[in-house]
C-alpha positions as CSV (number, residue, x, y, z in Angstrom):
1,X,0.0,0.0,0.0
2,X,1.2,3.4,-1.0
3,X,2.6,5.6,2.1
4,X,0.5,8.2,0.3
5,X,-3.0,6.2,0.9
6,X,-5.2,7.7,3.3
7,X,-6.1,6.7,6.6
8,X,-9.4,5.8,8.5
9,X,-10.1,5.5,12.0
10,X,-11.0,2.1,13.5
11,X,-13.9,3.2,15.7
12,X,-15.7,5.2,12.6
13,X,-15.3,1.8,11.0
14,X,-16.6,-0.3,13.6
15,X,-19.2,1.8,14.3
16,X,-20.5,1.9,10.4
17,X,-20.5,-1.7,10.4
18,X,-22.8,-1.8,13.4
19,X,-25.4,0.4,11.5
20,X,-25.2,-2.0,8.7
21,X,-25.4,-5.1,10.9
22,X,-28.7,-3.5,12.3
23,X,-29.8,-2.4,8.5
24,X,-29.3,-5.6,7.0
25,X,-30.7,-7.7,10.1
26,X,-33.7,-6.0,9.7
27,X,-33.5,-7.0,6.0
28,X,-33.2,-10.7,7.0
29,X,-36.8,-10.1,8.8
30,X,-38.5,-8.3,6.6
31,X,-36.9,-9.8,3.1
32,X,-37.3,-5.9,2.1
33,X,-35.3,-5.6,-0.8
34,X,-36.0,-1.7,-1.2
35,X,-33.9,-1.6,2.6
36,X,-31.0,-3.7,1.1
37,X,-31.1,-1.9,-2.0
38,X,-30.7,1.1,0.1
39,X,-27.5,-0.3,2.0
40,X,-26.5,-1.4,-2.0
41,X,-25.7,2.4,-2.5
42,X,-24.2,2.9,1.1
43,X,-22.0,0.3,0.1
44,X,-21.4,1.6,-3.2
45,X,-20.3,5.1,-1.9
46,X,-18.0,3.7,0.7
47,X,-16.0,1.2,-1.9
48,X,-16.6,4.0,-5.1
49,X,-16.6,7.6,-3.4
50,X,-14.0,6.6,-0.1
51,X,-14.8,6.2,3.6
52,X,-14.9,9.8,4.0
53,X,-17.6,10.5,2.0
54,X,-19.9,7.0,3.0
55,X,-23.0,7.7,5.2
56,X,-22.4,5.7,7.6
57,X,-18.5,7.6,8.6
58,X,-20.5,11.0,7.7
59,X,-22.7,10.1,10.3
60,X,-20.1,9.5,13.1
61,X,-17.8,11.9,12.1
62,X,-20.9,14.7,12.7
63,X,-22.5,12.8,16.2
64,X,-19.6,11.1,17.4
65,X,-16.0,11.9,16.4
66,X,-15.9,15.1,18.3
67,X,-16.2,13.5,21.7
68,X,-14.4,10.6,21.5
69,X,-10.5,11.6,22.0
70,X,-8.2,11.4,19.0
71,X,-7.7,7.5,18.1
72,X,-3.8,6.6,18.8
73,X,-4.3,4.5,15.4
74,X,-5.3,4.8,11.9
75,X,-6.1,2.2,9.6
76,X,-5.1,2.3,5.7
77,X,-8.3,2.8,3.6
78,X,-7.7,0.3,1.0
79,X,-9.2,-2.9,3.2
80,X,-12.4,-0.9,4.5
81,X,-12.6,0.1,0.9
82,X,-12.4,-3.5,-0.7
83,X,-14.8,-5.0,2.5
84,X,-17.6,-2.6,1.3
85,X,-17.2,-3.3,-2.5
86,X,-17.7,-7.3,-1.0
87,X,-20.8,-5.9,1.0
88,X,-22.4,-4.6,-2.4
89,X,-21.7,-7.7,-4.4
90,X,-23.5,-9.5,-1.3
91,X,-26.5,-6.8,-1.2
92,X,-26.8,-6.7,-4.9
93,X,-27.2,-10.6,-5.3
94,X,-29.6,-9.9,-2.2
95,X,-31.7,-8.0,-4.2
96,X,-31.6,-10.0,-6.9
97,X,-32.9,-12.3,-5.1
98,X,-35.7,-10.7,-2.9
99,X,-36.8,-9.1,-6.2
100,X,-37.3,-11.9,-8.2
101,X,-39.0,-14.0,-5.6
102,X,-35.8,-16.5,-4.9
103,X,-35.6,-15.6,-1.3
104,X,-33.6,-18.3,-0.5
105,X,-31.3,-16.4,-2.8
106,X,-32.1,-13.0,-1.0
107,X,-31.5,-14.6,2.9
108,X,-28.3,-16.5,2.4
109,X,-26.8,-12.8,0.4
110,X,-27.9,-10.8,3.1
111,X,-26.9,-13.6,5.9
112,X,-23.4,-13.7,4.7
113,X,-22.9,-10.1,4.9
114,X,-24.8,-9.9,8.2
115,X,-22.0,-12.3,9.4
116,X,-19.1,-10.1,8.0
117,X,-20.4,-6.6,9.9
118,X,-21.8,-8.5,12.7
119,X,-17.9,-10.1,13.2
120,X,-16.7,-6.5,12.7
121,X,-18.9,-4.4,14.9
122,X,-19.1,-7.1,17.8
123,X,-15.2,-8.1,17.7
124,X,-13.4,-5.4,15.1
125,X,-12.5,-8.2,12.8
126,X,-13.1,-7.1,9.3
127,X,-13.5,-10.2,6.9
128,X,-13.3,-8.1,3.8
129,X,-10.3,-6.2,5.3
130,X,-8.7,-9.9,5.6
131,X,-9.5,-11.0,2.1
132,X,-8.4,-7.8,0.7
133,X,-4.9,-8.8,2.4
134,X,-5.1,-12.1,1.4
135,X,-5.5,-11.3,-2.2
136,X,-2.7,-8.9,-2.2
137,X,-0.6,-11.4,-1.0
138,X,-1.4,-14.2,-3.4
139,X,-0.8,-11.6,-6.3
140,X,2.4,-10.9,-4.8
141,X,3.6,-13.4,-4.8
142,X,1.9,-15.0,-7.9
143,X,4.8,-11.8,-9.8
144,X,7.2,-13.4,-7.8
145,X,7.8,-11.1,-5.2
146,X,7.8,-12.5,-1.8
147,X,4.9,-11.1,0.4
């Protein structure tokens, strides 16, 4: 990752990903695919437009940020960036789904990606983060560059 990459804090992070646990819990009761549509384009802004400008981190940094000291660590954006681009293939194929009347199709989409911001609002692991790390390091070395 570029030195030049910009940085996110982990608690605006953790905290987005427990608005989209609730979000897309509440699609797994209602099998609304207008809500996960919604979360489609919060997704889409987060992986396409940046953290910064994501509704979620908007929301925090404008309620939250300001009384919550400094964090002592940043995070590179590239991980976060990559997890929501995951979250909008999931929501998408949700959609799909829940549209089209395959709600099987609609529940195990949204259940998957209930699982990843669950695991990262509950215990600050991002899955997507981890994949995106993953990949990079199987490309690496796939040029022949050690990881």
């Amino acid at each position: 990752m570029a030195g030049s990459a910009p940085y996110v804090g982990p608690r605006g992070l953790r905290f987005a990903a427990t608005l989209t646990a609730i979000v897309l819990a509440v699609v797994l009761v209602t099998s609304s695919a207008v809500l996960l549509g919604v979360q489609a384009v919060v997704f889409a802004i987060g992986a396409f437009g940046g953290l910064r400008r994501a509704p979620y981190g908007l929301l925090f940094r404008h309620t939250l940020a300001s009384r919550l000291p400094k964090p002592t660590q940043l995070e590179p954006e590239q991980p976060p960036r990559f997890a929501q681009l995951v979250g909008l293939v999931f929501a998408l194929v949700g959609v799909i789904g829940y549209a089209t009347g395959l709600g099987w199709l609609g529940v195990i989409a949204t259940a998957l990606a209930f699982i990843a911001a669950f695991l990262n609002a509950a215990f600050g692991f991002c899955l997507g983060c981890e994949f995106y790390l993953l990949s990079r390091r199987v490309l690496t070395i796939r040029k022949g560059v050690p990881a």
